[in-house]
Steps between C-alpha positions, in 0.01 A plus 500: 500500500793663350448344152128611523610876606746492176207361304304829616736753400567339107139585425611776245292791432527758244484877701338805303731674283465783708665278832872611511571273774660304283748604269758254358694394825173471652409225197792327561381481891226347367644212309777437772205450755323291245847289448521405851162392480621275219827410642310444871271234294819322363670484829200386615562099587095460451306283261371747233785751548626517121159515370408787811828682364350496109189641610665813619750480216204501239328785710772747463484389130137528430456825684356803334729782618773563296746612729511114678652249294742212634843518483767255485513401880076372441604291294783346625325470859176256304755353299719407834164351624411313228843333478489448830196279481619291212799417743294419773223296282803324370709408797248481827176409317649254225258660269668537146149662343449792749895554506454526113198693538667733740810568292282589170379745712826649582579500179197677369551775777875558356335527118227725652804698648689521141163621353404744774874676587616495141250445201244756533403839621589407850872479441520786726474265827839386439576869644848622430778438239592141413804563810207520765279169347872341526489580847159448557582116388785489695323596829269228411773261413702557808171449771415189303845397529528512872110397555496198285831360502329145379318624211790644236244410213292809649742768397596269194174563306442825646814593290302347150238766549 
């Protein structure tokens, strides 16, 4: 029930230009409630979970407001869930070709990351000098770190991005 309530609130709408509710903290609201939607999906030990997490990942990505883009937490939340399947394809299902499948995945959510927070006009999710994105991966380093203690490859290729 709580996945499906998360689901409900990443439907992203545009508001009127004249709607001042939300300025730019209130944006950022936005995303973080959208991110724990993703990150709730990833967490989530459910069959479908990673591919669940993408959908909201490519929602906040193909939306047509400009004032809701993902930021670097999306990203690593989907990526977290597809590695996280590869692992578990791999070592409970014995199932090299989804485990492969899986990690292409993750990998093609870490090059959609490079092209989305630092090769075009949306550069400006990365929010803050290069000090806060350094701390921004650091935050996401140190959860992973104490969350998945048996998966060091996680934060390994995170690093390549």
């Amino acid at each position: 029930r709580f996945l499906k309530e998360k689901e409900y609130l990443t439907k992203v709408d545009c508001n009127d230009e004249g709607d001042n509710r939300f300025n730019n903290k209130g944006c950022r609201n936005v995303v973080a409630t959208v991110n724990l939607a993703i990150k709730a999906w990833a967490n989530a030990n459910v069959r479908g979970s990673a591919e669940k997490a993408e959908r909201v990942l490519n929602r906040l990505l193909n939306n047509n407001c400009d004032n809701y883009h993902p930021d670097i937490f999306s990203f690593a939340h989907c990526y977290s869930a597809w590695y996280r399947e590869s692992i578990f394809a791999r070592e409970e299902m014995r199932d090299e070709k989804t485990a492969s499948t899986a990690m292409k995945k993750a990998e093609a959510i870490l090059q959609s990351m490079k092209s989305t927070l630092m090769e075009n006009e949306h550069s400006h999710t990365l929010h803050g000098t290069l000090d806060d994105v350094r701390k921004d991966v650091n935050s996401i380093l140190e959860t992973w770190t104490n969350v998945y203690r048996s998966y060091p490859g996680l934060a390994e290729k995170f690093l390549g991005f």
